[in-house]
N, C-alpha and C positions, 0 to 999 in steps of 0.2 A: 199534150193531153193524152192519156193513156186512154186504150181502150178496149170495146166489149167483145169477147168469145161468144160462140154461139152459144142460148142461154140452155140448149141442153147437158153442156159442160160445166157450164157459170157457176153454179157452187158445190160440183163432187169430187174434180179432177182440178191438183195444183197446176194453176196459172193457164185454166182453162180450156185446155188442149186433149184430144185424145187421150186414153189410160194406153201405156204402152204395157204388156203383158207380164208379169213380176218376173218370171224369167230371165227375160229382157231387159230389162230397167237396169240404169246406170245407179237412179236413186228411187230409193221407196218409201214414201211419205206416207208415215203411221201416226193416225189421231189418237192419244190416249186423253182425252177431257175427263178425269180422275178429280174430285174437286172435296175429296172426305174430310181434310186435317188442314185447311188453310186456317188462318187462325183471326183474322181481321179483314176483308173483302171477300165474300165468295163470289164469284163466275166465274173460275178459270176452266171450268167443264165445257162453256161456250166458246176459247180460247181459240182450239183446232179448226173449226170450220169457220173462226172470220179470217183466221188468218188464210187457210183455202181460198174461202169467197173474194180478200181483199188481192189475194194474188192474179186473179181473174184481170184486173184491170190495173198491171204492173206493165213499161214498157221494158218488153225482153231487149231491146239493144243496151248494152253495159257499159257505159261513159267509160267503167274507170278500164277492163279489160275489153274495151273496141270490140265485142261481138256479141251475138247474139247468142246465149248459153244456150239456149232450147235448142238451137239448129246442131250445139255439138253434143248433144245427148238426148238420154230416153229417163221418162218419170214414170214409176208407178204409183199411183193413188191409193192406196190400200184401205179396205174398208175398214170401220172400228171396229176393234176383237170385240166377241161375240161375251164378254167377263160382264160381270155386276159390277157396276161402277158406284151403285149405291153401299156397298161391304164395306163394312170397318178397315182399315189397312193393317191389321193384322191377319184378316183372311187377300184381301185385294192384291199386297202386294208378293205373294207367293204366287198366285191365278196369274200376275202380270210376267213373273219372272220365266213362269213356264210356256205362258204364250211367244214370249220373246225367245226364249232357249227354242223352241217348235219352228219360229221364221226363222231365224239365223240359220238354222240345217238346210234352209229350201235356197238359202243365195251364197255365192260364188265370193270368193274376196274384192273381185272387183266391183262389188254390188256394195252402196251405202244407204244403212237405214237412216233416214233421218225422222224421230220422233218428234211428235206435237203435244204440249198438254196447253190445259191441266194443271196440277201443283207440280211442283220438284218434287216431291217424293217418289215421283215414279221412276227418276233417275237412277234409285239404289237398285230395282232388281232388273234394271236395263242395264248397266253394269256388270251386275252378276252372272247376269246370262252370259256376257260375252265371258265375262270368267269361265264358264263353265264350257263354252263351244269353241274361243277362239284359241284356247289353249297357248297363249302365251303370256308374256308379260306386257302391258300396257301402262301408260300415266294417263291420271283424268287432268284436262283442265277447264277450270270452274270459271265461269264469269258471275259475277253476281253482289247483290250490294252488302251479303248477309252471308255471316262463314257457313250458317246451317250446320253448326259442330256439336250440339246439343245432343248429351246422351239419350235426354227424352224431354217431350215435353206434350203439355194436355193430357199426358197418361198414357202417351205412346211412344216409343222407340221408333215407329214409322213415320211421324209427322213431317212434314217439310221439311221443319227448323233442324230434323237431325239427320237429313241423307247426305249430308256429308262426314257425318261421325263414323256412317253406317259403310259408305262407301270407305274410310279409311281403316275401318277393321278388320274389310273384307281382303285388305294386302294387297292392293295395285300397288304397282313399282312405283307410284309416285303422284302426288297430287300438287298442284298448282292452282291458288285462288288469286283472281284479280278483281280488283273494283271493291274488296269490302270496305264497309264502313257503319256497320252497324253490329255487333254480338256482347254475347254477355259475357260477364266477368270468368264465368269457367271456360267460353269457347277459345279467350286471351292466352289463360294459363295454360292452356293446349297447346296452341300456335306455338306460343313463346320455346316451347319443346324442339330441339333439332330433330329429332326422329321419334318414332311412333307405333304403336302394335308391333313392341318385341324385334325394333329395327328393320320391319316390312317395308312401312311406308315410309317417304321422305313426306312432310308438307313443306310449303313455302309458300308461304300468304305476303300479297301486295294490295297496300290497303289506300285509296284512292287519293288519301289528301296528302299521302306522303310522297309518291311516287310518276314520275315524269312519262308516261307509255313509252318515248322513244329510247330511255337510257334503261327501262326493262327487259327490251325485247332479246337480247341475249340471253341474259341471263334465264330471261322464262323458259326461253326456247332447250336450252343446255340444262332447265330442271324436266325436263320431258324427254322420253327416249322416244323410240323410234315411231313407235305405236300409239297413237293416243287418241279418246273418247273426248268428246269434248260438249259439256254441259252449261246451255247459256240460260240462266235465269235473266229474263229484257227487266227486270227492276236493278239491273249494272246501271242501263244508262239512267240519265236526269230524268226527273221527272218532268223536265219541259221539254224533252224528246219525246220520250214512251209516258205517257201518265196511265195509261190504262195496266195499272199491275195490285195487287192485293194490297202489297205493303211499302210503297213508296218510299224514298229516303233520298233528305235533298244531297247537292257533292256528287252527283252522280257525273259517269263518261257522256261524253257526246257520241254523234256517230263514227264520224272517221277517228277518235280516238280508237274506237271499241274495233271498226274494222284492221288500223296499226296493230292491235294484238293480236288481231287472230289469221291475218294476211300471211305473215312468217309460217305460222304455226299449220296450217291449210297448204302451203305450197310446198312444206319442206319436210313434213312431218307425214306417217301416213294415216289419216285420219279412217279407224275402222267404223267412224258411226259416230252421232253426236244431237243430242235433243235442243228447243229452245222452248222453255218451259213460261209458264205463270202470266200469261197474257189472259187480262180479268177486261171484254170489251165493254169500254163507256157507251152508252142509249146516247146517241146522237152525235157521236164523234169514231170516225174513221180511221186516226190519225195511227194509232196505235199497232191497229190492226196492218194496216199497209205498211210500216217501218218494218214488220218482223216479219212480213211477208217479203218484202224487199233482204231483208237481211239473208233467209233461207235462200232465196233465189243468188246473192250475192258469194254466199260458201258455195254452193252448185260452182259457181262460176270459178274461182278460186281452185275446189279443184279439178276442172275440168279444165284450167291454165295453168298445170304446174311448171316449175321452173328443173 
Protein backbone atom coordinates (compact mmCIF):
# COMPACT_ATOMS: atom_id res chain seq x y z
CA UNK A 1 0.00 0.00 0.00
CA UNK A 2 1.42 3.34 -0.79
CA UNK A 3 1.46 6.17 1.43
CA UNK A 4 0.64 9.71 2.85
CA UNK A 5 3.32 12.81 2.96
CA UNK A 6 2.55 15.25 5.35
CA UNK A 7 -0.52 17.04 4.02
CA UNK A 8 1.38 20.22 3.94
CA UNK A 9 3.24 18.86 0.96
CA UNK A 10 0.35 16.48 -0.38
CA UNK A 11 -0.72 18.44 -3.44
CA UNK A 12 2.22 21.25 -4.29
CA UNK A 13 5.53 19.44 -4.33
CA UNK A 14 6.15 16.06 -6.75
CA UNK A 15 5.80 13.08 -4.62
CA UNK A 16 5.18 14.97 -1.66
CA UNK A 17 8.51 15.74 -0.13
CA UNK A 18 10.19 19.02 0.59
CA UNK A 19 10.77 21.75 -2.60
CA UNK A 20 14.51 21.43 -2.97
CA UNK A 21 15.70 25.00 -4.23
CA UNK A 22 15.63 25.26 -8.30
CA UNK A 23 19.37 25.77 -8.09
CA UNK A 24 19.75 22.73 -6.63
CA UNK A 25 17.36 20.29 -8.24
CA UNK A 26 18.45 17.44 -10.27
CA UNK A 27 14.87 17.70 -11.84
CA UNK A 28 12.33 20.67 -12.10
CA UNK A 29 8.81 19.76 -12.42
CA UNK A 30 6.89 22.59 -14.67
CA UNK A 31 2.94 22.43 -14.64
CA UNK A 32 1.81 23.94 -18.05
CA UNK A 33 -2.31 22.93 -17.74
CA UNK A 34 -2.66 24.84 -21.41
CA UNK A 35 -6.24 23.25 -22.38
CA UNK A 36 -7.14 26.00 -25.50
CA UNK A 37 -7.16 23.73 -28.93
CA UNK A 38 -7.94 20.18 -27.61
CA UNK A 39 -10.41 19.15 -29.97
CA UNK A 40 -12.83 16.22 -28.43
CA UNK A 41 -12.41 16.04 -24.30
CA UNK A 42 -11.35 18.93 -22.58
CA UNK A 43 -9.48 18.83 -18.79
CA UNK A 44 -6.14 18.37 -19.75
CA UNK A 45 -5.62 21.89 -17.72
CA UNK A 46 -6.39 19.70 -14.62
CA UNK A 47 -3.74 17.18 -15.89
CA UNK A 48 -0.52 18.83 -13.91
CA UNK A 49 -1.66 18.85 -10.41
CA UNK A 50 -3.28 15.19 -10.33
CA UNK A 51 -0.58 13.94 -11.54
CA UNK A 52 1.40 16.00 -8.48
CA UNK A 53 -1.33 15.01 -6.03
CA UNK A 54 -1.44 11.22 -7.39
CA UNK A 55 2.49 11.21 -7.04
CA UNK A 56 1.97 11.96 -3.22
CA UNK A 57 1.10 8.44 -2.66
CA UNK A 58 3.62 6.48 -5.06
CA UNK A 59 5.93 3.99 -3.34
CA UNK A 60 9.46 5.55 -4.04
CA UNK A 61 11.29 2.06 -3.64
CA UNK A 62 11.68 0.92 -7.70
CA UNK A 63 11.08 -2.85 -8.10
CA UNK A 64 12.58 -2.55 -11.40
CA UNK A 65 16.02 -0.42 -10.62
CA UNK A 66 16.31 -1.72 -6.72
CA UNK A 67 16.40 1.84 -5.09
CA UNK A 68 14.82 4.52 -4.01
CA UNK A 69 15.25 7.36 -6.68
CA UNK A 70 14.21 10.20 -4.11
CA UNK A 71 17.21 9.35 -1.83
CA UNK A 72 19.61 9.68 -5.28
CA UNK A 73 18.32 13.10 -6.07
CA UNK A 74 16.79 16.57 -5.59
CA UNK A 75 13.13 17.74 -7.26
CA UNK A 76 12.15 21.18 -7.84
CA UNK A 77 8.39 21.82 -7.90
CA UNK A 78 8.13 24.77 -9.77
CA UNK A 79 5.15 27.05 -9.59
CA UNK A 80 2.79 27.63 -12.68
CA UNK A 81 4.31 30.45 -14.99
CA UNK A 82 2.54 33.46 -14.19
CA UNK A 83 0.95 33.30 -18.56
CA UNK A 84 -2.87 33.42 -19.49
CA UNK A 85 -3.74 30.11 -20.11
CA UNK A 86 -7.03 31.16 -21.23
CA UNK A 87 -5.26 33.08 -24.85
CA UNK A 88 -5.79 31.73 -28.07
CA UNK A 89 -2.52 29.85 -29.01
CA UNK A 90 -1.51 31.96 -31.35
CA UNK A 91 -0.75 34.70 -28.64
CA UNK A 92 -0.01 31.47 -25.64
CA UNK A 93 2.20 29.76 -27.44
CA UNK A 94 4.89 32.50 -27.93
CA UNK A 95 4.27 33.89 -23.94
CA UNK A 96 5.01 29.89 -23.37
CA UNK A 97 8.24 29.66 -25.54
CA UNK A 98 9.70 32.81 -23.93
CA UNK A 99 8.86 31.64 -20.49
CA UNK A 100 10.74 28.47 -21.11
CA UNK A 101 13.90 30.30 -23.18
CA UNK A 102 13.83 32.66 -19.36
CA UNK A 103 14.09 29.03 -17.20
CA UNK A 104 16.37 27.24 -19.25
CA UNK A 105 19.13 30.30 -18.73
CA UNK A 106 18.56 29.86 -14.78
CA UNK A 107 19.68 25.73 -15.01
CA UNK A 108 23.07 24.09 -15.41
CA UNK A 109 23.09 21.14 -18.07
CA UNK A 110 22.84 18.79 -15.48
CA UNK A 111 19.52 20.08 -14.42
CA UNK A 112 16.19 18.51 -16.32
CA UNK A 113 13.13 20.07 -16.89
CA UNK A 114 10.49 17.98 -16.89
CA UNK A 115 7.14 19.48 -18.18
CA UNK A 116 3.52 18.77 -17.24
CA UNK A 117 0.42 19.52 -19.24
CA UNK A 118 -2.18 20.21 -20.57
CA UNK A 119 -2.41 19.53 -24.43
CA UNK A 120 0.59 18.73 -26.61
CA UNK A 121 0.69 21.76 -28.13
CA UNK A 122 2.82 23.08 -25.69
CA UNK A 123 5.45 20.78 -26.65
CA UNK A 124 6.27 22.99 -29.92
CA UNK A 125 7.64 26.22 -28.09
CA UNK A 126 9.25 23.94 -25.32
CA UNK A 127 11.22 22.63 -28.15
CA UNK A 128 11.94 25.81 -29.54
CA UNK A 129 13.30 27.28 -26.54
CA UNK A 130 15.70 24.80 -26.27
CA UNK A 131 16.61 25.51 -29.92
CA UNK A 132 17.05 28.72 -29.17
CA UNK A 133 19.39 28.18 -25.53
CA UNK A 134 20.79 24.89 -26.03
CA UNK A 135 22.48 25.69 -29.00
CA UNK A 136 23.01 22.41 -30.50
CA UNK A 137 21.52 19.85 -32.41
CA UNK A 138 18.92 17.49 -30.88
CA UNK A 139 16.34 14.64 -32.08
CA UNK A 140 12.84 14.73 -30.51
CA UNK A 141 11.34 11.52 -29.77
CA UNK A 142 7.52 11.26 -29.91
CA UNK A 143 5.36 8.68 -28.04
CA UNK A 144 1.85 8.95 -28.93
CA UNK A 145 -1.08 7.38 -30.67
CA UNK A 146 -1.43 10.27 -33.15
CA UNK A 147 1.39 11.66 -35.68
CA UNK A 148 0.06 15.39 -34.68
CA UNK A 149 1.53 16.17 -38.47
CA UNK A 150 -1.26 18.35 -39.53
CA UNK A 151 -0.34 21.67 -41.09
CA UNK A 152 -3.31 23.11 -39.28
CA UNK A 153 -6.28 22.33 -37.98
CA UNK A 154 -9.69 24.24 -36.12
CA UNK A 155 -8.07 27.31 -37.92
CA UNK A 156 -4.90 27.05 -36.21
CA UNK A 157 -1.22 26.07 -37.03
CA UNK A 158 -0.89 25.70 -33.03
CA UNK A 159 -3.39 23.14 -32.25
CA UNK A 160 -2.46 19.86 -30.84
CA UNK A 161 -3.02 17.87 -33.83
CA UNK A 162 -0.12 19.90 -35.58
CA UNK A 163 2.91 20.24 -32.95
CA UNK A 164 4.55 17.95 -34.68
CA UNK A 165 4.45 19.54 -38.07
CA UNK A 166 5.53 22.58 -36.09
CA UNK A 167 8.25 20.84 -34.44
CA UNK A 168 9.55 19.29 -37.66
CA UNK A 169 9.80 22.70 -39.53
CA UNK A 170 11.55 23.99 -36.86
CA UNK A 171 14.84 21.69 -38.13
CA UNK A 172 15.73 19.35 -35.19
CA UNK A 173 18.33 16.81 -36.35
CA UNK A 174 15.71 14.39 -36.23
CA UNK A 175 12.29 13.13 -35.17
CA UNK A 176 11.20 9.64 -34.10
CA UNK A 177 7.34 8.64 -33.65
CA UNK A 178 6.29 5.48 -31.90
CA UNK A 179 2.92 4.04 -31.05
CA UNK A 180 0.86 5.84 -33.83
CA UNK A 181 -1.96 4.57 -35.05
CA UNK A 182 -4.37 7.18 -35.80
CA UNK A 183 -3.67 10.31 -38.77
CA UNK A 184 -4.88 11.60 -41.69
CA UNK A 185 -4.48 10.87 -45.06
CA UNK A 186 -2.04 14.00 -45.67
CA UNK A 187 -0.03 13.25 -42.19
CA UNK A 188 0.68 9.45 -44.29
CA UNK A 189 1.89 11.28 -47.46
CA UNK A 190 4.22 13.04 -44.98
CA UNK A 191 5.64 10.13 -43.35
CA UNK A 192 5.92 8.23 -46.40
CA UNK A 193 8.73 11.04 -47.28
CA UNK A 194 12.38 9.92 -46.45
CA UNK A 195 13.39 13.42 -45.42
CA UNK A 196 11.72 16.68 -44.75
CA UNK A 197 12.05 20.66 -44.48
CA UNK A 198 14.71 20.97 -47.33
CA UNK A 199 16.78 17.77 -45.79
CA UNK A 200 16.68 19.26 -41.89
CA UNK A 201 14.89 16.79 -40.57
CA UNK A 202 14.89 12.96 -40.66
CA UNK A 203 11.27 11.49 -39.63
CA UNK A 204 10.75 7.95 -38.91
CA UNK A 205 7.49 6.86 -37.67
CA UNK A 206 6.61 3.47 -35.99
CA UNK A 207 3.21 2.65 -36.07
CA UNK A 208 1.90 0.33 -33.24
CA UNK A 209 0.23 -2.62 -35.19
CA UNK A 210 3.10 -3.04 -37.23
CA UNK A 211 5.95 -3.00 -35.10
CA UNK A 212 7.52 -5.49 -32.34
CA UNK A 213 9.09 -2.63 -29.27
CA UNK A 214 11.91 -5.30 -28.99
CA UNK A 215 13.14 -5.52 -32.80
CA UNK A 216 12.70 -1.38 -32.77
CA UNK A 217 14.80 -0.44 -30.17
CA UNK A 218 17.95 -0.11 -32.26
CA UNK A 219 17.03 1.08 -34.86
CA UNK A 220 15.01 3.93 -32.87
CA UNK A 221 17.82 4.46 -30.88
CA UNK A 222 20.41 4.81 -34.05
CA UNK A 223 17.53 7.27 -35.60
CA UNK A 224 18.28 9.64 -32.47
CA UNK A 225 21.63 11.27 -31.86
CA UNK A 226 23.15 12.03 -28.99
CA UNK A 227 20.90 14.67 -27.63
CA UNK A 228 17.30 14.17 -27.32
CA UNK A 229 13.94 15.92 -26.04
CA UNK A 230 11.59 13.48 -25.45
CA UNK A 231 7.75 14.03 -25.85
CA UNK A 232 5.12 11.55 -24.32
CA UNK A 233 1.62 12.03 -25.24
CA UNK A 234 -0.05 8.93 -22.20
CA UNK A 235 -2.80 8.37 -25.18
CA UNK A 236 0.46 5.96 -26.68
CA UNK A 237 -0.72 3.54 -24.16
CA UNK A 238 -4.19 1.39 -24.34
CA UNK A 239 -6.80 2.80 -23.18
CA UNK A 240 -7.32 -0.05 -20.63
CA UNK A 241 -4.04 1.35 -19.04
CA UNK A 242 -4.34 5.08 -19.17
CA UNK A 243 -8.07 5.92 -20.18
CA UNK A 244 -8.06 9.20 -18.80
CA UNK A 245 -6.66 11.11 -22.12
CA UNK A 246 -8.90 13.55 -24.54
CA UNK A 247 -8.80 11.35 -27.42
CA UNK A 248 -8.30 7.76 -26.94
CA UNK A 249 -7.54 5.03 -29.58
CA UNK A 250 -7.95 1.48 -29.04
CA UNK A 251 -4.09 -0.76 -30.15
CA UNK A 252 -2.57 1.03 -27.93
CA UNK A 253 1.16 0.07 -25.86
CA UNK A 254 0.96 -1.43 -22.57
CA UNK A 255 3.33 -0.33 -19.73
CA UNK A 256 6.39 -2.28 -19.87
CA UNK A 257 6.13 -2.07 -23.74
CA UNK A 258 6.30 1.81 -23.47
CA UNK A 259 8.98 1.65 -20.67
CA UNK A 260 11.28 -1.16 -23.41
CA UNK A 261 11.17 2.08 -25.56
CA UNK A 262 12.12 4.54 -23.57
CA UNK A 263 14.71 2.53 -21.17
CA UNK A 264 17.48 2.47 -24.07
CA UNK A 265 16.75 5.79 -24.87
CA UNK A 266 16.95 7.29 -21.10
CA UNK A 267 20.17 5.46 -20.26
CA UNK A 268 22.17 5.86 -23.28
CA UNK A 269 21.06 8.92 -24.82
CA UNK A 270 21.36 12.37 -23.13
CA UNK A 271 18.15 13.31 -22.39
CA UNK A 272 18.14 17.41 -22.30
CA UNK A 273 14.49 17.64 -21.05
CA UNK A 274 11.19 15.84 -21.90
CA UNK A 275 7.28 16.67 -21.34
CA UNK A 276 4.39 13.96 -20.71
CA UNK A 277 1.46 15.69 -21.93
CA UNK A 278 -2.63 15.26 -22.45
CA UNK A 279 -3.66 13.51 -19.16
CA UNK A 280 -7.78 14.68 -19.16
CA UNK A 281 -8.55 13.31 -15.12
CA UNK A 282 -11.72 11.05 -14.88
CA UNK A 283 -14.28 12.20 -11.55
CA UNK A 284 -13.95 9.29 -9.74
CA UNK A 285 -11.07 7.26 -11.09
CA UNK A 286 -7.40 7.64 -9.96
CA UNK A 287 -6.12 5.21 -12.18
CA UNK A 288 -4.78 7.35 -14.85
CA UNK A 289 -3.47 9.82 -12.85
CA UNK A 290 -1.14 7.53 -10.67
CA UNK A 291 0.40 5.50 -13.99
CA UNK A 292 1.88 8.99 -15.40
CA UNK A 293 2.80 9.90 -12.03
CA UNK A 294 4.63 6.59 -11.68
CA UNK A 295 5.92 6.81 -15.15
CA UNK A 296 7.69 10.59 -14.36
CA UNK A 297 8.99 9.19 -11.27
CA UNK A 298 10.14 6.09 -13.24
CA UNK A 299 12.50 8.31 -16.13
CA UNK A 300 13.83 10.17 -12.77
CA UNK A 301 14.86 6.80 -11.94
CA UNK A 302 16.33 5.75 -15.33
CA UNK A 303 18.27 8.61 -15.45
CA UNK A 304 19.54 8.92 -12.27
CA UNK A 305 20.80 4.79 -13.13
CA UNK A 306 22.69 5.35 -16.24
CA UNK A 307 24.64 2.69 -17.63
Amino acid sequence: MGFLKSSRYYMANFLGYDNSPLSQARFIILPVPYDKTTSYIKGTTRGPSAIIRASANIETYDEELLCETYKKTTIHTHPQPALNFFAKPEKFIPSLKRYIKSLLKELSDDQTLISLGGEHSISYPIVNAYQEVFKKEFSVLHLDAHSDLRESFDGSIYSHACVMKRILDSGVKSIVQVGIRNLAEGCMRLIRQERHNKGKTTLKTYFAHTQHIVGIQSPLCAGLCEDVYVTIDLDVFDPSVIPAVGTPEPGGLGWYEVLDILRPVFQKKRIIGFDVVELCPMKGSIVSDFIAAKLVYRLMGYLCNRR
